[in-house]
C-alpha positions as CSV (number, residue, x, y, z in Angstrom):
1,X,0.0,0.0,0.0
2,X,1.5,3.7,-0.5
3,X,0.5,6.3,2.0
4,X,-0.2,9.7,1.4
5,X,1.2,12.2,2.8
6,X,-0.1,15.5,4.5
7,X,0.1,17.6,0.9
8,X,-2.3,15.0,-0.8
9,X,-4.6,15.0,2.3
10,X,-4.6,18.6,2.1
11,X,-5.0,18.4,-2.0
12,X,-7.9,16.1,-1.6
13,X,-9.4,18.2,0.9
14,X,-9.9,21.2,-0.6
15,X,-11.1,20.0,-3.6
16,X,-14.2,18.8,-2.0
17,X,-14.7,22.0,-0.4
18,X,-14.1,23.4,-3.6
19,X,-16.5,21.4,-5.6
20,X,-19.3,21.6,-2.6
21,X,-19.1,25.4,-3.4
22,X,-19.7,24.9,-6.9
23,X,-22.7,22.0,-6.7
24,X,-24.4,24.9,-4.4
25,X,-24.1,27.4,-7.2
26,X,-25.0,25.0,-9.4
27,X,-28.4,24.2,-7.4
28,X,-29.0,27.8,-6.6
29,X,-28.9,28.2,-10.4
30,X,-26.3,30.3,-10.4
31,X,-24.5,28.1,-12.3
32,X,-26.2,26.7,-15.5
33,X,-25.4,23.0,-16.5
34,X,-23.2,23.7,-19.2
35,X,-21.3,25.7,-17.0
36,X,-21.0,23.7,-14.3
37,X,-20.4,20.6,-16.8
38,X,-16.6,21.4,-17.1
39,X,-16.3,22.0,-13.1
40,X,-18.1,18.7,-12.8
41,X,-15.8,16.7,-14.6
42,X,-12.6,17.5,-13.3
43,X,-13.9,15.9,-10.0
44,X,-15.4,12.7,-12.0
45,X,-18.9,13.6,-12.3
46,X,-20.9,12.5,-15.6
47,X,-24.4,13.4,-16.2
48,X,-25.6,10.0,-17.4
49,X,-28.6,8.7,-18.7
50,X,-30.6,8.9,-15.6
51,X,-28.4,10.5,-13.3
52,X,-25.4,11.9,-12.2
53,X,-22.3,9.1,-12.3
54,X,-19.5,9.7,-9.9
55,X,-16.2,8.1,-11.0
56,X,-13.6,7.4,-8.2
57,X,-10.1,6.5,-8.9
58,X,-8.1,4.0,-7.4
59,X,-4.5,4.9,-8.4
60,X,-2.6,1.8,-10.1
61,X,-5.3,-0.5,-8.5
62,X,-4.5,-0.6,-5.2
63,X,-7.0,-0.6,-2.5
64,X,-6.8,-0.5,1.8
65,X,-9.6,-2.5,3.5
66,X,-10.6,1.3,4.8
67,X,-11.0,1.9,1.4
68,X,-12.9,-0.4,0.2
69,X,-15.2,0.0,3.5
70,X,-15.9,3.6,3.0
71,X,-16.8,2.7,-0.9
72,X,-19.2,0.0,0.7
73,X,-20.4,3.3,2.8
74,X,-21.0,5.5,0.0
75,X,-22.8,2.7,-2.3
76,X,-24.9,2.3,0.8
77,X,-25.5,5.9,2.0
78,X,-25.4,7.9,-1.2
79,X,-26.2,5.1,-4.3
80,X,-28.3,2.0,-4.9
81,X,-26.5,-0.3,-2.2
82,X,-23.7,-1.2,-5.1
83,X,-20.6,0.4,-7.3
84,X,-19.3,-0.8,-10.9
85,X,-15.7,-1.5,-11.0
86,X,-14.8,-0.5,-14.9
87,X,-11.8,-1.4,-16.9
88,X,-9.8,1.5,-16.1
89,X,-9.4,0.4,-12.2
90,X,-11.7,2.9,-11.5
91,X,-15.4,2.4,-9.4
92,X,-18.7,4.0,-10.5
93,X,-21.5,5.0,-8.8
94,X,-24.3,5.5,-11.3
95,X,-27.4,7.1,-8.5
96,X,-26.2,9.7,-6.3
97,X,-28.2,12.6,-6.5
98,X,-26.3,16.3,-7.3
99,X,-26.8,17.6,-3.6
100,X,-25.2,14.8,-2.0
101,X,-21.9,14.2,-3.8
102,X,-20.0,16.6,-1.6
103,X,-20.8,14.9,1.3
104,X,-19.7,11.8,-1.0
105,X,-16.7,13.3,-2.4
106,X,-16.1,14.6,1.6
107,X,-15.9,10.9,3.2
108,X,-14.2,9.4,0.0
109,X,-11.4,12.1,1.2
110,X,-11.4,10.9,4.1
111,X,-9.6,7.6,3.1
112,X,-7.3,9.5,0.3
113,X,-9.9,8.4,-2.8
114,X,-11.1,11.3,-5.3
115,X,-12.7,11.6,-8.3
116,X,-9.6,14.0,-9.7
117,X,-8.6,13.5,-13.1
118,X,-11.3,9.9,-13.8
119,X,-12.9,12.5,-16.6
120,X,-11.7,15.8,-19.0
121,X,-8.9,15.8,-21.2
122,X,-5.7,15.7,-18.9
123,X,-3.8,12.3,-17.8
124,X,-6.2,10.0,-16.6
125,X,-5.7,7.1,-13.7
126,X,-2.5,5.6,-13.9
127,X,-2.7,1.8,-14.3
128,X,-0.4,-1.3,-14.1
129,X,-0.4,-5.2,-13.6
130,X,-3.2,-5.9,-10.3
131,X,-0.7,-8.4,-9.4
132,X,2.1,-5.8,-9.0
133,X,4.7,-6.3,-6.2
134,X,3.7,-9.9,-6.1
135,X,4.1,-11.3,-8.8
136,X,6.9,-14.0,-9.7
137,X,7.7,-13.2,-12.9
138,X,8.0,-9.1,-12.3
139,X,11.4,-7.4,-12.2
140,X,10.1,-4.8,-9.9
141,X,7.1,-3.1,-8.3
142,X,6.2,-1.0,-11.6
143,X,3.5,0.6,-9.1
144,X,6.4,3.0,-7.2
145,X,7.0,4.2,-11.3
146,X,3.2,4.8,-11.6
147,X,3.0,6.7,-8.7
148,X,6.0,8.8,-9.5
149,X,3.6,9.7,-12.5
150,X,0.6,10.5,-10.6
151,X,2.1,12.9,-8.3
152,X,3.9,14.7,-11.5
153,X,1.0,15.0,-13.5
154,X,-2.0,15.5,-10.8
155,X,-3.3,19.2,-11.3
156,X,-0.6,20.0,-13.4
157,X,-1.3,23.4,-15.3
158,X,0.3,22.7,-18.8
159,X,-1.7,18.9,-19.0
160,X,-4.9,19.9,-17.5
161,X,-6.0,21.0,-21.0
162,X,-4.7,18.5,-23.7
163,X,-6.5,17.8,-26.9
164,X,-8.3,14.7,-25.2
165,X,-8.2,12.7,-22.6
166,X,-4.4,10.4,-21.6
167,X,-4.4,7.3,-20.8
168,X,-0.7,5.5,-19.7
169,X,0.1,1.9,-18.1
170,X,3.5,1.0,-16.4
171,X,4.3,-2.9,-16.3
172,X,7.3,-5.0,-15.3
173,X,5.9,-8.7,-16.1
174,X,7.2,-11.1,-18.2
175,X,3.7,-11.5,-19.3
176,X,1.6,-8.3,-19.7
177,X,-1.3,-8.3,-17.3
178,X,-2.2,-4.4,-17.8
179,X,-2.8,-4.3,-21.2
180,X,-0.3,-2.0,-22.1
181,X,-0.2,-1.5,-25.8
182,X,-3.9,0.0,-26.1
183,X,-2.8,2.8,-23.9
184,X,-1.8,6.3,-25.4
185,X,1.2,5.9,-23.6
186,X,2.8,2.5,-22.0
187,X,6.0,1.9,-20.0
188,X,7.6,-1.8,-19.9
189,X,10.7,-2.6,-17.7
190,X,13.0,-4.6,-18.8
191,X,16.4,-5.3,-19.1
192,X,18.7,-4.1,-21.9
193,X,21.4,-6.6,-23.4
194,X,24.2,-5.1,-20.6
195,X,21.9,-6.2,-18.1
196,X,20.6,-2.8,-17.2
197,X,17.0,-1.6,-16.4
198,X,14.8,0.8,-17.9
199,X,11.6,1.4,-20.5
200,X,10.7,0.1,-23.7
201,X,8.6,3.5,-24.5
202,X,4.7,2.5,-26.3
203,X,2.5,5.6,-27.9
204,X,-0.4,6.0,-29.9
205,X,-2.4,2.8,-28.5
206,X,-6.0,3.0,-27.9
207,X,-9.7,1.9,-29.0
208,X,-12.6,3.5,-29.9
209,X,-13.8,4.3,-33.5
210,X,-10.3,3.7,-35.1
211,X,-8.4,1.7,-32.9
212,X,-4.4,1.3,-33.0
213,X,-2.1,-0.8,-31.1
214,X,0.9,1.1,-29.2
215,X,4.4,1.7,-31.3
216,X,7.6,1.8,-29.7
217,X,9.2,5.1,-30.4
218,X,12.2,4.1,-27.6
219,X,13.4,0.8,-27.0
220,X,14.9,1.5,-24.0
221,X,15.4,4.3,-21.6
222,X,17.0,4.7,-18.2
223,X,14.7,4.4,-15.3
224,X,16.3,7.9,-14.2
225,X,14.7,9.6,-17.1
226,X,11.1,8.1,-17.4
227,X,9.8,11.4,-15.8
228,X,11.5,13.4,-18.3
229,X,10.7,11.6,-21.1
230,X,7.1,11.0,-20.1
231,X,6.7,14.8,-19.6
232,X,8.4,14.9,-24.1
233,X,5.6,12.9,-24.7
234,X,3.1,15.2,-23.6
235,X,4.1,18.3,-24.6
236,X,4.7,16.6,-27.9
237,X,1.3,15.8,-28.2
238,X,0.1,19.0,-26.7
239,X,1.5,21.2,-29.5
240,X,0.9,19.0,-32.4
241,X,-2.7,17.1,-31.2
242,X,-5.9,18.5,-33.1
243,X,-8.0,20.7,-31.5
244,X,-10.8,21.2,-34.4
245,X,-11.8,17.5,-34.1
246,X,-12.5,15.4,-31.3
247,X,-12.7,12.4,-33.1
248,X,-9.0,13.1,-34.0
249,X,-7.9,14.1,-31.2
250,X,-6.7,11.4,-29.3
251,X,-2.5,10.5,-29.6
252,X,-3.1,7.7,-31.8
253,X,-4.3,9.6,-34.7
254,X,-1.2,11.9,-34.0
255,X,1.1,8.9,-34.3
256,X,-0.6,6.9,-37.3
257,X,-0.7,10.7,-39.5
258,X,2.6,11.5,-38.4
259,X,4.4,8.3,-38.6
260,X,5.8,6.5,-35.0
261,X,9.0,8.0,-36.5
262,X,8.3,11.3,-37.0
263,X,7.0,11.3,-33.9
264,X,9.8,10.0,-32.0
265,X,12.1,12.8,-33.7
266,X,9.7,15.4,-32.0
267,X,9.6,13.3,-28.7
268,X,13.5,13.1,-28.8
269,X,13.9,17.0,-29.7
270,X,11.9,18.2,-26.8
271,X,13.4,15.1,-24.6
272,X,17.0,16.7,-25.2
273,X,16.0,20.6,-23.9
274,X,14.7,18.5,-20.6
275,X,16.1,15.4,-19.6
276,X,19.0,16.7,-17.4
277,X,17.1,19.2,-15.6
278,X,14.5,18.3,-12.5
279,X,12.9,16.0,-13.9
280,X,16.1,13.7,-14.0
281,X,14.6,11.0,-11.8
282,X,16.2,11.7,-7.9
283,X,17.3,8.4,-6.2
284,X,16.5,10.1,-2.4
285,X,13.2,11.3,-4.1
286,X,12.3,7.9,-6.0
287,X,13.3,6.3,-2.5
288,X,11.5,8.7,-0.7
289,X,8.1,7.6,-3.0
290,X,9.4,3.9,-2.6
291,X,10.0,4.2,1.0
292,X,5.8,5.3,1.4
293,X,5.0,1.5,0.3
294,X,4.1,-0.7,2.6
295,X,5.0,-4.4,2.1
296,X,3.6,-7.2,4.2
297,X,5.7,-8.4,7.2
298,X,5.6,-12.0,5.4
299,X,6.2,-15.1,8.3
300,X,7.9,-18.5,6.9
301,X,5.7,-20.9,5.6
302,X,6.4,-24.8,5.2
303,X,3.4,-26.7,6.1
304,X,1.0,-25.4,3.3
305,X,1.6,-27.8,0.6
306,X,0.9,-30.9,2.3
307,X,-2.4,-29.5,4.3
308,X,-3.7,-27.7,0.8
309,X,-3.3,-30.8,-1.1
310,X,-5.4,-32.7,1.5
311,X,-8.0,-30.0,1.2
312,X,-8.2,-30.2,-2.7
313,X,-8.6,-34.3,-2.6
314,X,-11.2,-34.2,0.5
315,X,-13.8,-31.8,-1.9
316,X,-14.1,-31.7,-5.4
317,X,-15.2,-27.9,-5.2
318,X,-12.5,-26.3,-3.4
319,X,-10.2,-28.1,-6.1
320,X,-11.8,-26.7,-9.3
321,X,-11.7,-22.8,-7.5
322,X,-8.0,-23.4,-6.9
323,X,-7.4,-24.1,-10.0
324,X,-9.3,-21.5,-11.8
325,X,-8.6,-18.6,-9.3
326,X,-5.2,-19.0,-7.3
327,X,-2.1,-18.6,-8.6
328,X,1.8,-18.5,-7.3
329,X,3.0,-15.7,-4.8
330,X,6.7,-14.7,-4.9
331,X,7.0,-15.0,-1.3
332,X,7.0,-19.5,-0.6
333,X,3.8,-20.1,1.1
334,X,1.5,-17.5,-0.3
335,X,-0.7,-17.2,-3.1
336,X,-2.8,-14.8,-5.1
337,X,-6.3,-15.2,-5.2
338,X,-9.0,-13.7,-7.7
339,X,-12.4,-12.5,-6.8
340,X,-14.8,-13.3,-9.7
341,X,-17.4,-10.3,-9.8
342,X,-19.0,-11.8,-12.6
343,X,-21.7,-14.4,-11.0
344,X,-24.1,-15.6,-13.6
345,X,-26.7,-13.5,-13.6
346,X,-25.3,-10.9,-12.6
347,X,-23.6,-7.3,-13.9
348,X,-20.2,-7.8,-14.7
349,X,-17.4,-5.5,-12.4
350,X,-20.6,-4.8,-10.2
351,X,-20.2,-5.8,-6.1
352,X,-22.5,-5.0,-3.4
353,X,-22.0,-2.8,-0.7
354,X,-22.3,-6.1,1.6
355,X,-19.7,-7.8,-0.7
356,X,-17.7,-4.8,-0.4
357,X,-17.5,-5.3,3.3
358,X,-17.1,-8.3,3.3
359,X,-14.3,-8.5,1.6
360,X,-12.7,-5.4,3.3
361,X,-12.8,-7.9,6.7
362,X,-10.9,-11.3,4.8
363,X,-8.5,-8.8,3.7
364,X,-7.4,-8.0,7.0
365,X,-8.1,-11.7,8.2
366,X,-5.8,-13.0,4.9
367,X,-4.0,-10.6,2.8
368,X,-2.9,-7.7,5.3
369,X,-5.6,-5.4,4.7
370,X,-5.0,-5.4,0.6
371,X,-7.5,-5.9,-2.4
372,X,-6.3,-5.1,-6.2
373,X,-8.3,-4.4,-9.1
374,X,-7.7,-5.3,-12.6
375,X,-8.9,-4.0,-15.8
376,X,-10.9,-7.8,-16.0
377,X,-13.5,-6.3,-13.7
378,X,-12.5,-8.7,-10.9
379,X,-11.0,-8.1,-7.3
380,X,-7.8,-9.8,-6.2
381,X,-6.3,-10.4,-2.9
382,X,-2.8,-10.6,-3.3
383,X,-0.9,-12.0,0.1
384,X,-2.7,-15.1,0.9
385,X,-1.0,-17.8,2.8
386,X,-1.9,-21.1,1.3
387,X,-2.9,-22.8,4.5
388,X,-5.8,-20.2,4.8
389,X,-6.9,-21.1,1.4
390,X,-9.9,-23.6,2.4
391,X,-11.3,-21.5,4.9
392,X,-10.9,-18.3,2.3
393,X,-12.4,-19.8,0.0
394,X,-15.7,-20.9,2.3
395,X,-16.4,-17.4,3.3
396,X,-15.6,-15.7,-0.4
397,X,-18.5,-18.6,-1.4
398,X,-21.0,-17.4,0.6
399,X,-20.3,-13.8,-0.3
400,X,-20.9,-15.2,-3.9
401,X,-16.9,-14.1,-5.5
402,X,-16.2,-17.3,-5.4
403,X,-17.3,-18.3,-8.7
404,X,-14.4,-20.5,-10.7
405,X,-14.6,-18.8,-14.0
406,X,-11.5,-16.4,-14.0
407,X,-10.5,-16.6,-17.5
408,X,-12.9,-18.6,-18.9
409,X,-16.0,-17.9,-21.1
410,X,-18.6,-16.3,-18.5
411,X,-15.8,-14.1,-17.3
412,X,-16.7,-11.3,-19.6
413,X,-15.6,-7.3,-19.5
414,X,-18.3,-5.4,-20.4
415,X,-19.3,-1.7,-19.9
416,X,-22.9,-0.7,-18.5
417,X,-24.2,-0.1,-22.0
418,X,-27.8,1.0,-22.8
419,X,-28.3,0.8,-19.1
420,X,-27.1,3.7,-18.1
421,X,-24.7,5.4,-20.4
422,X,-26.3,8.3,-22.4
423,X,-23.4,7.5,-25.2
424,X,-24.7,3.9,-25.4
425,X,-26.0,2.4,-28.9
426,X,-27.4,-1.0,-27.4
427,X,-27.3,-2.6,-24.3
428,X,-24.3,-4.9,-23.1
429,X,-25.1,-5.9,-19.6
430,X,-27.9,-8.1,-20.6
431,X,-25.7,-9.7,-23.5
432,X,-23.5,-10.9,-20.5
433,X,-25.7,-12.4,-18.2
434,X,-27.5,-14.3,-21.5
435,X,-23.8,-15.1,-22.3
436,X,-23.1,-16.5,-18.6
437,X,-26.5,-18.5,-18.6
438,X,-25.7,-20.3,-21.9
439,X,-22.5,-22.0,-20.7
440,X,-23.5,-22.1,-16.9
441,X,-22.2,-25.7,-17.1
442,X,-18.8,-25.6,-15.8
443,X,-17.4,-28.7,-16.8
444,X,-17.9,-27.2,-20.7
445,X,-16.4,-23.5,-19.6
446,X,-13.4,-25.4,-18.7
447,X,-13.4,-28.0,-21.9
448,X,-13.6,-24.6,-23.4
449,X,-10.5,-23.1,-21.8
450,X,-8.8,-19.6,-21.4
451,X,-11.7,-17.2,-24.0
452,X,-11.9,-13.7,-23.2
453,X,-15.2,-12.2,-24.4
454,X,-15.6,-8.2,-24.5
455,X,-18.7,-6.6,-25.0
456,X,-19.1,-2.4,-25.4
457,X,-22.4,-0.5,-25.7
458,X,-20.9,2.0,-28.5
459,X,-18.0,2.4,-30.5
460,X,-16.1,3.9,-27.5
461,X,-15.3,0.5,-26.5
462,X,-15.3,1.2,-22.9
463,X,-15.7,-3.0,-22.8
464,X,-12.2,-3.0,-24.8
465,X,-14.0,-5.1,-27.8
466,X,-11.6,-4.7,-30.0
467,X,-9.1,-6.4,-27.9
468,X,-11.5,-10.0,-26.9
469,X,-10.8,-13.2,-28.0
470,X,-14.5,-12.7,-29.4
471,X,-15.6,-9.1,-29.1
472,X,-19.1,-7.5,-29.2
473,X,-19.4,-4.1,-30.0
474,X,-23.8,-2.8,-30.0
475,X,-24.3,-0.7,-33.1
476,X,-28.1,0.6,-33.4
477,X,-30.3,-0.2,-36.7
478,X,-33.7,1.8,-37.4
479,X,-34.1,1.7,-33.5
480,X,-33.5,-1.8,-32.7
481,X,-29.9,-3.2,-31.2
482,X,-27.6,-5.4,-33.4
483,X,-24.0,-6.2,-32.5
484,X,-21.1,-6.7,-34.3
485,X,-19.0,-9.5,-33.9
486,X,-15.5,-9.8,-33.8
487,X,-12.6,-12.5,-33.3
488,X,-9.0,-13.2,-32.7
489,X,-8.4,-10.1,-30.6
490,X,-5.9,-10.5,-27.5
491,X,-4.2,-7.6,-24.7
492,X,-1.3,-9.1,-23.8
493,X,2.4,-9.0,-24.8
494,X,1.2,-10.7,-28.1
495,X,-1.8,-7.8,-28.4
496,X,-3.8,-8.1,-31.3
497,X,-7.1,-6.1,-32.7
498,X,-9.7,-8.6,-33.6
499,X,-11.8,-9.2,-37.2
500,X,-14.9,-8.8,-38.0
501,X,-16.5,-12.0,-39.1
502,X,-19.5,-10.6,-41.0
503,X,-23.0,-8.5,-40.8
504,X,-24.2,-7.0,-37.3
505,X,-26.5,-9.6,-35.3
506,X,-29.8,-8.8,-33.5
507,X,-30.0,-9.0,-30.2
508,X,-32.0,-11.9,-29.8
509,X,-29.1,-14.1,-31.8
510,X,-25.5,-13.0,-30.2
511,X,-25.7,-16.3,-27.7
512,X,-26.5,-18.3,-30.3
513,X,-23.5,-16.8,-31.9
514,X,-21.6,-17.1,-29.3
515,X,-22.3,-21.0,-29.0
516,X,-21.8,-21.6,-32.7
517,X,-18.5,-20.1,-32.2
518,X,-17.7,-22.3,-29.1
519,X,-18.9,-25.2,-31.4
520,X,-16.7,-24.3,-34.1
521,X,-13.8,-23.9,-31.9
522,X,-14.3,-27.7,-30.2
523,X,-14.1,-28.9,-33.9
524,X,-11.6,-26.7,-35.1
525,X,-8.7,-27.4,-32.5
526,X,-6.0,-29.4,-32.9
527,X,-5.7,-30.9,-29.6
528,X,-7.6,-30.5,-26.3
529,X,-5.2,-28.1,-25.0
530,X,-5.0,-26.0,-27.9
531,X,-5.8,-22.5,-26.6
532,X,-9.2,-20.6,-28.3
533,X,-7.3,-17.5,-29.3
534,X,-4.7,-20.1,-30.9
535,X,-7.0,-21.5,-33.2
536,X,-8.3,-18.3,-34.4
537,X,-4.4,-17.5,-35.3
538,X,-4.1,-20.6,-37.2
539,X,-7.2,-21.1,-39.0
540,X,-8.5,-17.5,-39.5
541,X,-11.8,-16.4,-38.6
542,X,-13.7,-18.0,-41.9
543,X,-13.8,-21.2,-40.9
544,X,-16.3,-19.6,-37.5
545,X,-17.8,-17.0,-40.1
546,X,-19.1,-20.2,-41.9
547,X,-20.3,-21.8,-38.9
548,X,-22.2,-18.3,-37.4
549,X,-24.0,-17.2,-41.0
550,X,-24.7,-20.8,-42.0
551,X,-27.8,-20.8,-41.0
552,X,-28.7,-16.9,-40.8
């Protein structure tokens, strides 16, 4: 966990009082709604399709059990007794009425959360791998880099006003867990042949209407100048990003009209006139930021694998949950374990103020007070010691995040869709849960294997379509809802934009499509173990198109 210190409490602080100020004008009508709209958003505060949204950021994904109690508190207090955790680590709250969000924003503060920076066109939350600090295969915590970020860009007058909004990801994984290369700007450490650590450098990734996969413009760069050559970046794309366009606006249509080496050149000519100066990356001041994490006081653990084994032969259930939803720690003895929030039936990313709770108290109990959250829309608890894994698992079961399909077919990403976003073409959260009740059998999710399925609302691809092993983007037709399908997309270090396999579906068909496609798959594989997304790589998406529009 990193703690704040007395000039973010203070930041956060008068913020709220800031914003309470302007919600009063704003209900004395002194304000009108288009002027209050930009004051609104800098504190993450949408007018949506029935009400006001509040967006609260949770900085690199990391949450304190305090935390997540007081976001229980405000679903409770101030919303509909729930909150939406989205792709961008953030959490939702789509019902609180424009009078209370001070009081909202005022006992958010009081934990350190905000809703600074989740909305406008300035440098969105910074985001990295949920399993960050933990993670055997990381080279280090790429969350002490993100936070460096954070406090650099926060309020900051010359990116408070870009052409659109900024979106970056830091990661340090062998395999990419933050989905780095749709970001407008992504950071991977890595080692350089002399053995030396620093950034491979990604720009111009992102989604939406024309979407593009991140280019390197630097292989490599020194950790020392990441702040530097972050800052080149945006000033790059502040001087030459269109303003007379918002559908152009975004870094990626920079890079692809420029050229990723064109752009570089710019990057590198700005870079030069800054990189020695203050932004030269400190060591006391990176291990003054470093030194405000808190790692667990971890206790030696030999006895776990004899005891857990036991417990996965004595029931069948436990088994197939630690299989699906546990994975190795760093530390011997301990464990990662992943919180499905998508229950069939249910709204993807959504947990209940009672989960929410809940949760806060096995934190404490198993992972010293820590929960994560990943861009999958599911909660992780990342210190576990194994030998508490039975008894975990019991209590996350009756709670209802214990379902065991992390990765598989029901886990789906989806945005809120027609349901509540004004932007919305077609509805998405009803796709899921028809999705979720067609393969409710769990012995066929798992025959079925790792399948990502991503479902946006709109062409804004909140739900990160593009990027699904099968995607589902809503489009609207004369009034009614169809949805295009798409196939062999992928997020990872291997990222790939998926296809389009043919003509939009209606509503009423996209399970079935989904379930010929599952059928195709079986058929189509080579071997058992033969991954979804690595049949669509080997075969192409015609064979599936023939299977889907055979019949329609």
């Amino acid at each position: 966990m990193y703690l704040y210190d007395d000039l973010d409490r203070t930041l956060v602080a008068e913020r709220v009082a800031d914003f309470r100020d302007q919600v009063g004008r704003r209900l004395s009508g002194e304000l009108t709604e288009d002027e209050f709209k930009p004051l609104r958003l800098m504190n993450g505060v949408y007018l949506q399709l029935h009400a006001y949204m509040l967006r609260i950021s949770i900085p690199y994904g990391t949450l304190s059990s305090a935390q997540l109690r007081k976001l229980a508190h405000v679903a409770r207090t101030y919303d509909r007794g729930y909150g939406h955790f989205t792709t961008r680590t953030n959490i939702q709250f789509h019902w609180i009425k424009l009078e209370q969000l001070p009081n909202a924003m005022a006992d958010l503060a009081s934990v350190g959360m905000h809703g600074m920076q989740t909305s406008g066109n300035n440098v969105r939350n910074v985001t990295t791998d949920q399993w960050a600090g933990v993670a055997p295969d990381e080279i280090e915590d790429p969350r002490i880099y993100a936070e460096v970020i954070r406090q650099h860009v926060t309020l900051h007058p010359e990116f408070s006003f870009m052409p659109r909004k900024f979106k970056i990801a830091v990661g340090s994984a062998a395999h990419d867990r933050a989905a780095l290369r749709i970001h407008d700007l992504a950071l991977r450490l890595h080692r350089n042949g002399a053995g030396e650590l620093g950034f491979e450098v990604m720009v111009g990734g992102g989604l939406g209407r024309t979407p593009f996969l991140a280019k390197t413009i630097k292989p490599f760069l020194l950790k020392r100048d990441v702040l530097s050559y972050v800052e080149a970046v945006l000033r790059t794309y502040n001087q030459f990003g269109r303003r007379d366009n918002i559908w152009k606006a975004r870094i990626k249509i920079l890079v692809h009209d420029l050229g990723a080496e064109a752009f570089a050149k710019e990057v590198e000519t700005e870079w030069r006139t800054i990189k020695d100066g203050p932004l030269a990356l400190d060591n006391a001041v990176f291990a003054e930021i470093a030194g405000r994490f808190r790692y667990p006081d971890y206790v030696p653990l030999d006895d776990a694998p004899r005891a857990l084994a036991e417990a996965r032969r004595a029931d069948r259930a436990f088994d197939v949950w630690f299989g699906n939803s546990v994975t190795n720690h760093k530390v011997p003895g301990y464990c990662i374990v992943t919180l499905s929030l998508k229950p069939e039936g249910g709204t993807p990313g959504d947990a209940t103020a009672e989960q929410m709770d809940a949760i806060a108290d096995l934190a404490d109990r198993y992972s010293f007070g820590e929960i994560r959250v990943g861009h999958e829309q599911n909660l992780t608890l990342p210190h576990v010691a194994q030998r508490d894994l039975p008894a975990l698992w019991r209590k996350l079961a009756d709670i209802g995040v214990a379902t065991p399909n992390v990765n598989l077919i029901s886990d789906i990403i989806s945005c809120p869709g027609l349901d509540y976003c004004s932007l919305a073409n077609a509805r998405s959260i009803p796709i899921a849960q028809q999705i979720a009740s067609r393969f409710r059998d769990r012995n066929l999710a798992r025959e079925l294997g790792r399948l990502h399925i991503n479902i946006s609302g709109c062409i804004n691809a909140c739900g990160h379509h593009h990027v699904g092993h099968i995607g589902i983007l809503g489009v609207e037709k004369n009034g009614e809802e169809f949805y295009q399908i798409t196939l062999g997309g992928k997020a990872d270090e291997d990222a790939k934009l998926g296809t389009l396999i043919g003509p939009a579906v209606p509503f009423a068909q996209v399970a079935d499509v989904v379930e010929d496609i599952a059928a195709a798959y079986v058929e189509l594989r080579e071997r058992p173990d033969e991954l979804f997304i690595d049949t669509v790589q080997r075969t192409g998406v015609e064979p599936f198109k023939e299977r889907v529009y055979a019949t329609r």
